[in-house]
LOFITI-735900 format. One line per field, with one value per atom (N, C-alpha, C): residue number from 1; residue in three letters; atom name; x, y, z. Coordinates in steps of 0.2 Angstrom, whole numbers. Layout:
pos = (NUM; ...)
code = (ALA; ...)
site = (CA; ...)
x = (X; ...)
y = (Y; ...)
z = (Z; ...)
This chain:
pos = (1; 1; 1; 2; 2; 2; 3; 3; 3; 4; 4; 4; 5; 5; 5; 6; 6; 6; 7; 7; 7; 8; 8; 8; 9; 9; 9; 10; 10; 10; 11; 11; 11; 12; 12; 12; 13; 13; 13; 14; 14; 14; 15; 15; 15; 16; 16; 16; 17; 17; 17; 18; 18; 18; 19; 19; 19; 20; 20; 20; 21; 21; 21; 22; 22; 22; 23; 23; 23; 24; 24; 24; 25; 25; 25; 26; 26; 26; 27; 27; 27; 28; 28; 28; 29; 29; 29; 30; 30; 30; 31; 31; 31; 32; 32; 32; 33; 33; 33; 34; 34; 34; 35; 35; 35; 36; 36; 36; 37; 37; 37; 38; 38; 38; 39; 39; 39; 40; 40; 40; 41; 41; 41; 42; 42; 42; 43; 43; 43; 44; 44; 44; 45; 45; 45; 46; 46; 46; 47; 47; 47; 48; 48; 48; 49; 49; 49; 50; 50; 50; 51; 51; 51; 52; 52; 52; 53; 53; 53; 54; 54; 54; 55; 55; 55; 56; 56; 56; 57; 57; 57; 58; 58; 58; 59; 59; 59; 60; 60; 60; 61; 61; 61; 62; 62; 62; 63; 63; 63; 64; 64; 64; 65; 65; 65; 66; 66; 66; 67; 67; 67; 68; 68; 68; 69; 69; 69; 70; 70; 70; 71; 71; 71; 72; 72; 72; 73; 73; 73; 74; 74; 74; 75; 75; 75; 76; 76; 76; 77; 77; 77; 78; 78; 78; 79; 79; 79; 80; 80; 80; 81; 81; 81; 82; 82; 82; 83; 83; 83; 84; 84; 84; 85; 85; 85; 86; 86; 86; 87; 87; 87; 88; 88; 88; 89; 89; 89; 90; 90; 90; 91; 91; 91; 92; 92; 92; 93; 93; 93; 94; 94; 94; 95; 95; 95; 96; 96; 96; 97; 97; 97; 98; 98; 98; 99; 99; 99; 100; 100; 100; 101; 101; 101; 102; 102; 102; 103; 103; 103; 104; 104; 104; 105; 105; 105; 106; 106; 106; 107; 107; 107; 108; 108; 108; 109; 109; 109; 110; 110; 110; 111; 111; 111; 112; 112; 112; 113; 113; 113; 114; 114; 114; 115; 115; 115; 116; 116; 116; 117; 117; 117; 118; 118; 118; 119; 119; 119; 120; 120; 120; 121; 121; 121; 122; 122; 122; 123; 123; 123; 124; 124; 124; 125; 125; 125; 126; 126; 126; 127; 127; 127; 128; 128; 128; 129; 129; 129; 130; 130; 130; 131; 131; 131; 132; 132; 132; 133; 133; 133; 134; 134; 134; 135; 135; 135; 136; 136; 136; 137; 137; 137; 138; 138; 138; 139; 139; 139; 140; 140; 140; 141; 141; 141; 142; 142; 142; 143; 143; 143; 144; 144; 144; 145; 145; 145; 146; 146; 146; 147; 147; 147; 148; 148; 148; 149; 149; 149; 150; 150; 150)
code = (UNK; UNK; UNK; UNK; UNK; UNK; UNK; UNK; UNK; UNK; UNK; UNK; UNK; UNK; UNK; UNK; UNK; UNK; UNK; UNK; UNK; UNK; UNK; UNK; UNK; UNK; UNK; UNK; UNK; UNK; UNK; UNK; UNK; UNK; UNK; UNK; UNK; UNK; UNK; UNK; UNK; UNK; UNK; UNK; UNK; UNK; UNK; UNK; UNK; UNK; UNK; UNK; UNK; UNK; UNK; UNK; UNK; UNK; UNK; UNK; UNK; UNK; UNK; UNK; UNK; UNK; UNK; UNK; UNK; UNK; UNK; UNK; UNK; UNK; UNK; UNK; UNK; UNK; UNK; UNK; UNK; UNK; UNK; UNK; UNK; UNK; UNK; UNK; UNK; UNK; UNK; UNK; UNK; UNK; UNK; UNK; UNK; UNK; UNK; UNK; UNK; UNK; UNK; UNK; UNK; UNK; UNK; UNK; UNK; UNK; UNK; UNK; UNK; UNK; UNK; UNK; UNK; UNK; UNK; UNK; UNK; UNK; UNK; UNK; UNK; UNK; UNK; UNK; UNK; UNK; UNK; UNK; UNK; UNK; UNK; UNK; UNK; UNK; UNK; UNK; UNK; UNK; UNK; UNK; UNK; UNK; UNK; UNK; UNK; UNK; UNK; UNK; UNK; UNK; UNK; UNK; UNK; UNK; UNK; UNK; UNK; UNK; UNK; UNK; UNK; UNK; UNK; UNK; UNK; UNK; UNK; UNK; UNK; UNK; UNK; UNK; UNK; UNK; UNK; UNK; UNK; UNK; UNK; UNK; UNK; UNK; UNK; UNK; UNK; UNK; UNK; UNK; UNK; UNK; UNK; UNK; UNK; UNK; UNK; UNK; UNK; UNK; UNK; UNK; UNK; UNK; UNK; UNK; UNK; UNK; UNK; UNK; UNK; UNK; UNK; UNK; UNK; UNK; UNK; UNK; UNK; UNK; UNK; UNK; UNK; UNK; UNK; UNK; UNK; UNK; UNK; UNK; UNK; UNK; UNK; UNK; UNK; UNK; UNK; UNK; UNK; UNK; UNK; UNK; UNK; UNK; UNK; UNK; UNK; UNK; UNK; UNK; UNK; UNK; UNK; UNK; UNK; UNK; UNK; UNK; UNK; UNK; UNK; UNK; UNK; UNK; UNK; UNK; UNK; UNK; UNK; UNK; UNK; UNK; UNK; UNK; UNK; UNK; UNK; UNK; UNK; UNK; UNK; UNK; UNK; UNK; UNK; UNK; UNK; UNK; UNK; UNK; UNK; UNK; UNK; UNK; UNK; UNK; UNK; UNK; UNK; UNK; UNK; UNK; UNK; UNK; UNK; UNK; UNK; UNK; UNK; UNK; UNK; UNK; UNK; UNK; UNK; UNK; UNK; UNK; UNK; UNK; UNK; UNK; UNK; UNK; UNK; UNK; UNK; UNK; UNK; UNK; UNK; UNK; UNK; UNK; UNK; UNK; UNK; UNK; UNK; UNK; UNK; UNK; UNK; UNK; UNK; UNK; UNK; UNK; UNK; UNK; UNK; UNK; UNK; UNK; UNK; UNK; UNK; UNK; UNK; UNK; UNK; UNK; UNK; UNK; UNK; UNK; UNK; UNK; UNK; UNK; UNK; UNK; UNK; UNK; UNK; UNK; UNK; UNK; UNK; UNK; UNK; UNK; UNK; UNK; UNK; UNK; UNK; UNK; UNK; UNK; UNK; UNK; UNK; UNK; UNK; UNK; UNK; UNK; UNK; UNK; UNK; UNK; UNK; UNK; UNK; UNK; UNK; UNK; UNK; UNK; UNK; UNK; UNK; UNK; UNK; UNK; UNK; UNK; UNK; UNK; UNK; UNK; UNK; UNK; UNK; UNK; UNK; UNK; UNK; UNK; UNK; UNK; UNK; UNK; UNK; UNK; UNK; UNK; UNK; UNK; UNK; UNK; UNK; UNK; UNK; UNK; UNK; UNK)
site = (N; CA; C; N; CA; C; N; CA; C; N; CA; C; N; CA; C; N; CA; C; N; CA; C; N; CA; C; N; CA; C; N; CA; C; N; CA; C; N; CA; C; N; CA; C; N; CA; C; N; CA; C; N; CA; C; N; CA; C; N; CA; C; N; CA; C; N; CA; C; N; CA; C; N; CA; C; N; CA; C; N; CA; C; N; CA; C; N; CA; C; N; CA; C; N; CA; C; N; CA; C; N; CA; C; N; CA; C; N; CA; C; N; CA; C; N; CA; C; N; CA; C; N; CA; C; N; CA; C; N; CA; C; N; CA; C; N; CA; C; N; CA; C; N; CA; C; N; CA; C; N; CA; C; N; CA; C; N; CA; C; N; CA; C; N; CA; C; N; CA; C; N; CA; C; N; CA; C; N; CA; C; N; CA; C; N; CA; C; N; CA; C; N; CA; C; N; CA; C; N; CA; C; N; CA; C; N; CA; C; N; CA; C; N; CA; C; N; CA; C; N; CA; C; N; CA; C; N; CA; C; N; CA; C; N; CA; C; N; CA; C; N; CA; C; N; CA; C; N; CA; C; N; CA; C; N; CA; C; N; CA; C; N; CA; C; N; CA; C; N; CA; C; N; CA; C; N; CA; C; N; CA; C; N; CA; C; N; CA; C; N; CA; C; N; CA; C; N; CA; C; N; CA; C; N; CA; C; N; CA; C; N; CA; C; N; CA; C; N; CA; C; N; CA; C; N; CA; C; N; CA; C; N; CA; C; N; CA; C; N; CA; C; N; CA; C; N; CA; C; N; CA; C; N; CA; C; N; CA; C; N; CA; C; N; CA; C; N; CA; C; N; CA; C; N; CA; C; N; CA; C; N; CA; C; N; CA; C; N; CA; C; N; CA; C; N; CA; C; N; CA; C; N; CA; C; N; CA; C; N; CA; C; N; CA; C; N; CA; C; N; CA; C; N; CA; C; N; CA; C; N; CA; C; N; CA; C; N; CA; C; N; CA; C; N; CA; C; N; CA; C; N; CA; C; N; CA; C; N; CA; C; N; CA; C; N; CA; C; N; CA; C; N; CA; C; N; CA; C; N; CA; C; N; CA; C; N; CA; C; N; CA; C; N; CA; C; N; CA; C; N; CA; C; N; CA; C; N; CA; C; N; CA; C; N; CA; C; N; CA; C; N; CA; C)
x = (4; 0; 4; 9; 16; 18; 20; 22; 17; 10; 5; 4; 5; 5; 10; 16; 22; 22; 21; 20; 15; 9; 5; 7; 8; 11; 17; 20; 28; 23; 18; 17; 12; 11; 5; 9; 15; 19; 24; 24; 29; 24; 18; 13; 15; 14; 12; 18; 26; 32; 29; 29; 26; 21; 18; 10; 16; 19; 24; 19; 18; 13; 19; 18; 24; 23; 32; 35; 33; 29; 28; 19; 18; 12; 14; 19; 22; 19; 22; 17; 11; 6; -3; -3; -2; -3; -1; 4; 6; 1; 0; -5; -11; -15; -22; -22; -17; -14; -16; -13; -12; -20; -23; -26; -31; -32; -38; -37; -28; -27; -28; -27; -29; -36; -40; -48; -50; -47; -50; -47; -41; -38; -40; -42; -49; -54; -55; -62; -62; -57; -58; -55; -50; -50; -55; -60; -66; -70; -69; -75; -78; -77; -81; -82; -87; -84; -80; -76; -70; -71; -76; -81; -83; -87; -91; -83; -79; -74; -69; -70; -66; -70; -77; -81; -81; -79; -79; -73; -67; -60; -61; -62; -63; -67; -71; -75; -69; -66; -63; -59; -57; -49; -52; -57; -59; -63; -63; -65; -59; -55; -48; -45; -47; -42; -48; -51; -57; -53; -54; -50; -42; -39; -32; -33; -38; -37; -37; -44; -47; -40; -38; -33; -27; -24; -18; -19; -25; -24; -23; -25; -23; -28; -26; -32; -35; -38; -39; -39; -37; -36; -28; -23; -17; -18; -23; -23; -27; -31; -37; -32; -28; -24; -22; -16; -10; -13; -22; -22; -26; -28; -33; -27; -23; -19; -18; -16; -17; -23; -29; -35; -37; -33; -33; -31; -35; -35; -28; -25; -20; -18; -19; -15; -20; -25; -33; -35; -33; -34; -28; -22; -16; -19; -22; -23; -27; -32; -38; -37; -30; -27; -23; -19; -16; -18; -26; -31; -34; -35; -38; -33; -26; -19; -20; -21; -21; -27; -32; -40; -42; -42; -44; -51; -57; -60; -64; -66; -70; -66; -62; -59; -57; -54; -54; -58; -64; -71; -72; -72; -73; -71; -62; -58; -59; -60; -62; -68; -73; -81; -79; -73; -73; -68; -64; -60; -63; -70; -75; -77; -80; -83; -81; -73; -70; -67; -67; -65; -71; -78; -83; -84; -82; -84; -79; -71; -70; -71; -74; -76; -84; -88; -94; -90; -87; -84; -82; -77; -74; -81; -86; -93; -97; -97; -101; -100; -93; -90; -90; -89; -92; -98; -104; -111; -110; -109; -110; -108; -102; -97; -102; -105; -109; -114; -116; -124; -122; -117; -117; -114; -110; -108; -116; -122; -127; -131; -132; -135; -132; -126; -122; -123; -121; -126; -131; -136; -145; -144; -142; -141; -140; -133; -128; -133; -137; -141; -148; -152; -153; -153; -146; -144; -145; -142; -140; -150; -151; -158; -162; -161; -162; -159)
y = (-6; 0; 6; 6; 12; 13; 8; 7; 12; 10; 10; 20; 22; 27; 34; 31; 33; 35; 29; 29; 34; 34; 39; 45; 49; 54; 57; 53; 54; 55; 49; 53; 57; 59; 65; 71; 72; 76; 78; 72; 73; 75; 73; 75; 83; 86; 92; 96; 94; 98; 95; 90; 90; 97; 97; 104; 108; 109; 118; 121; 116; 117; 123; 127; 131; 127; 129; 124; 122; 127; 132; 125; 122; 118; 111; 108; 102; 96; 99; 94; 92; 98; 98; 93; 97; 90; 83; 81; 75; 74; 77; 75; 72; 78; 77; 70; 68; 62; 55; 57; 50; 49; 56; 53; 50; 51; 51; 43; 40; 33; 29; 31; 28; 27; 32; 29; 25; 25; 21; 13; 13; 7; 5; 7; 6; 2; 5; 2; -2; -3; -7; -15; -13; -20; -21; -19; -20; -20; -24; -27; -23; -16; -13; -10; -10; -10; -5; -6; 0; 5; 4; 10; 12; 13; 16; 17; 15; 18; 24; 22; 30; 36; 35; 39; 43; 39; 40; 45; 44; 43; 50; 53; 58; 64; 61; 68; 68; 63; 67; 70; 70; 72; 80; 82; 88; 93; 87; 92; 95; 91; 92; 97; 99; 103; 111; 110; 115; 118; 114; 118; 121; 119; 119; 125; 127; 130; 138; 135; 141; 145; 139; 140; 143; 144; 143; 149; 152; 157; 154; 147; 146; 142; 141; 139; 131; 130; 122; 117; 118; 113; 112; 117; 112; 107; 107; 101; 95; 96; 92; 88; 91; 87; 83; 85; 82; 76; 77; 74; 67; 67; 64; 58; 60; 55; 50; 45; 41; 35; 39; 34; 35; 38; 36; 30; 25; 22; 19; 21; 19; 12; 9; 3; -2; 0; -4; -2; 7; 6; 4; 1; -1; -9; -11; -20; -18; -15; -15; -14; -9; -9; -13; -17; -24; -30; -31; -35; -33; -29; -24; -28; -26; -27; -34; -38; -46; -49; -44; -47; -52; -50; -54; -49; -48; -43; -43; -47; -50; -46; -46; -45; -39; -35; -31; -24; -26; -22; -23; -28; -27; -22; -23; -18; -10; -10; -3; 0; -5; -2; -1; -4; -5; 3; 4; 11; 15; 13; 20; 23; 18; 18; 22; 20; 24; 32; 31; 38; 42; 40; 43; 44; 40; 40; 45; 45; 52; 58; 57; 64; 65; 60; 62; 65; 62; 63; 70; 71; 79; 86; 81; 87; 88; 81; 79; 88; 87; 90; 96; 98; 106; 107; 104; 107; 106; 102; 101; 109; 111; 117; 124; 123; 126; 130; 124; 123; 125; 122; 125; 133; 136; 143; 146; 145; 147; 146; 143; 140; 145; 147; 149; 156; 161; 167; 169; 165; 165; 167; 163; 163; 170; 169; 177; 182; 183; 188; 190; 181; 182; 184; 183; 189; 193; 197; 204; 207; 204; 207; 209; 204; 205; 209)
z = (0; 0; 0; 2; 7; -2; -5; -14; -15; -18; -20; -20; -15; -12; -13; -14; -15; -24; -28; -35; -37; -35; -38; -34; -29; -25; -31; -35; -40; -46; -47; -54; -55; -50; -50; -49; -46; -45; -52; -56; -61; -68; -68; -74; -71; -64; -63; -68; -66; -69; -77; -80; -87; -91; -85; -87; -85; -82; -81; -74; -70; -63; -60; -56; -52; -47; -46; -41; -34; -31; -25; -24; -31; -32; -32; -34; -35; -30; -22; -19; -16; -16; -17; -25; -30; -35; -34; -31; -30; -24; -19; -15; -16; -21; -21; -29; -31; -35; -31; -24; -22; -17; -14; -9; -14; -21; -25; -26; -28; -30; -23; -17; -10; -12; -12; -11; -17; -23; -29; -27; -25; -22; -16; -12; -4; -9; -12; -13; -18; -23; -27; -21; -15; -13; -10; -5; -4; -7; -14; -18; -23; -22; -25; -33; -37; -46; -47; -52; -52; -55; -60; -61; -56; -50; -44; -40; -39; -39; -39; -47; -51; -51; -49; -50; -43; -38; -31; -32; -34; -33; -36; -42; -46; -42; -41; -34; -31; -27; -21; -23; -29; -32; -33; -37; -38; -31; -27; -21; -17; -18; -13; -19; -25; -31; -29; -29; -28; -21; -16; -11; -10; -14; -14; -19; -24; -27; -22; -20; -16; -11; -7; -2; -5; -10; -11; -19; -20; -25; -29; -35; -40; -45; -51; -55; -52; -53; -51; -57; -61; -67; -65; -61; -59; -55; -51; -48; -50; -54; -56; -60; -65; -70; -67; -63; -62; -55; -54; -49; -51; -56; -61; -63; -64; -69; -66; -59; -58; -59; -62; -63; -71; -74; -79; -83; -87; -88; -93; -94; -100; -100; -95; -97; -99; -100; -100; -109; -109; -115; -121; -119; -123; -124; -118; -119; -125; -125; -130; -138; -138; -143; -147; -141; -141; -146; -141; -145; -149; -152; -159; -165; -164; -169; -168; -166; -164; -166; -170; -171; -165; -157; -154; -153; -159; -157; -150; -149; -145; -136; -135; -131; -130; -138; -139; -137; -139; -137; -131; -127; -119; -115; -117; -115; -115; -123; -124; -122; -120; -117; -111; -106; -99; -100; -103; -104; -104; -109; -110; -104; -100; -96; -90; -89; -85; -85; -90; -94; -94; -96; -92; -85; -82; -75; -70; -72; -72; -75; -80; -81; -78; -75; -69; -64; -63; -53; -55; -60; -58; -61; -65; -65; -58; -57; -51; -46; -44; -39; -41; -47; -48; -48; -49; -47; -41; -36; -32; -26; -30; -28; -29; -34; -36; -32; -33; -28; -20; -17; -13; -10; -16; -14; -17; -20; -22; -14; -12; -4; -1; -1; 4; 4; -3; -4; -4; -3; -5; 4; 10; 16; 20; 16; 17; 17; 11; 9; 13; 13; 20; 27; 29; 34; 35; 30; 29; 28; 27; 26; 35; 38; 46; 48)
């Protein structure tokens, strides 16, 4: 797990220096990398589909990139990239490619619908977590404004 842990914390850190992330950012991006690879690996041991998963993994990744953005003055697309990357699928869709060039189609296509899927499924979680960002600075002014009226 300590491996597991370390590996995505590096390549989340190292996609960061690939985007030109400033330096002052390097380890929030490898952070919010690795707790996102922590929870999608929590639950995929605990049985869980790895689609429901990544979908999980991807919220927390943009909830923790929303904040880090808020906190620290900076766009939140440096974190979200560099923080997404460990649940990107690539190795899933290289097999599918694999067996495509191998006319294994059959297996081929599995691959690629399980890749779609997940590639989708990060791209909910990181929506997800903007409405939900939304909706609640919306709640939060409607409140505020409330006050101010009393």
């Amino acid at each position: 797990m300590i491996a597991q842990l370390i590996t995505s914390f590096i390549a989340s850190a190292a996609f960061g220096i690939i985007f030109n992330v400033p330096k002052k950012s390097l380890i929030q991006c490898g952070t919010v990398g690795m707790v996102g690879w922590f929870l999608y690996y929590f639950l995929v041991e605990n049985d869980v589909n790895s689609i429901a998963a990544t979908l999980a993994a991807a919220f927390l990744v943009a909830v923790i990139s929303q904040y880090f953005a808020k906190r620290y003055k900076t766009p939140i697309t440096i974190f979200n990239v560099s923080g997404i990357i460990p649940l990107v699928p690539g190795g899933l869709s290289y097999d599918a490619m694999k067996h495509f060039v191998e006319n294994d189609f059959n297996m081929a296509f599995q691959l690629a619908a399980k890749a779609f899927m997940l590639a989708g499924a990060i791209a909910m979680g990181l929506i997800f977590a903007e409405v939900m960002n939304q909706l609640v600075n919306k709640y939060n002014k409607r409140k505020l404004k409330k006050l101010n009226k009393i």
